[in-house]
C-alpha angles and dihedrals in degrees: 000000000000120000102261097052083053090054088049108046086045083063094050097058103040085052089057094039088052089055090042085060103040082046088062112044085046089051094047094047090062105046094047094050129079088232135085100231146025115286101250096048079057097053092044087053097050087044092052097037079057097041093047082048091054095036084052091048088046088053094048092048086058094038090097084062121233126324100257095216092057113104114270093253091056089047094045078050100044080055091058104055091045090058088043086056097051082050103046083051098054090049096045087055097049083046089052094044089052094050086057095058090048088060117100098245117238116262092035122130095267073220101062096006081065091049090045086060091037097056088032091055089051100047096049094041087107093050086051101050089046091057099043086051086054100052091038084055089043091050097043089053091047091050094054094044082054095054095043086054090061097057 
């Protein structure tokens, strides 16, 4: 075997042995816990019931539509944070689904149904992350259409 195959295969399975590890913390955490999930999928779960709740109220507080005697910025910006909040909201809701999926189901073996979340929570970490960056940017737009409303 020539240097670079070697280098290659020794990445490889550092790389396996990295996710077997990860697998089964993630795995033991769960079984040994009282909970059906790891602990940040849960928390992920509580922030984005919260955030869905506000994005909904937020809705509701525009849902009269502008004041019609505020100056034209503060209605185009009234808009928009109506839309982020439609938005935050859809997202909130996929983010959620995906969190229920990540739950060991009841009935399961605690044994397999614990390594199923496990290998599911890994697998979907990207999705995850991209859905939480998406709600961080969507947050961080409502809140300064907020401020320049207040202008």
């Amino acid at each position: 075997m020539d240097g670079l195959s070697a280098v290659g295969l020794a990445a490889n399975v550092i790389q396996f042995v990295s996710f077997a590890g990860e697998l089964i913390s993630k795995a033991k955490e769960i079984y040994s816990s009282l909970e059906d999930a790891p602990g940040e999928v849960l928390t992920l779960e509580i922030i984005h019931k919260q955030l869905g709740e506000i994005s909904v109220e937020l809705d509701a507080c525009l849902l009269n539509g502008p004041n019609t005697k505020a100056p034209v910025e503060i209605i185009k910006r009234q808009n928009k944070v109506r839309d982020l909040s439609k938005a935050c909201k859809a997202d909130c809701d996929m983010l959620l689904a995906l969190v229920e999926k990540l739950k060991v189901k009841p009935g399961a073996s605690r044994k397999w149904g614990s390594f199923k979340t496990a290998l599911l929570t890994v697998w979907k970490s990207d999705e995850l992350a991209k859905l939480q960056k998406r709600l961080h940017q969507t947050q961080a737009s409502i809140t300064m259409e907020l401020c320049g409303m207040t202008k």
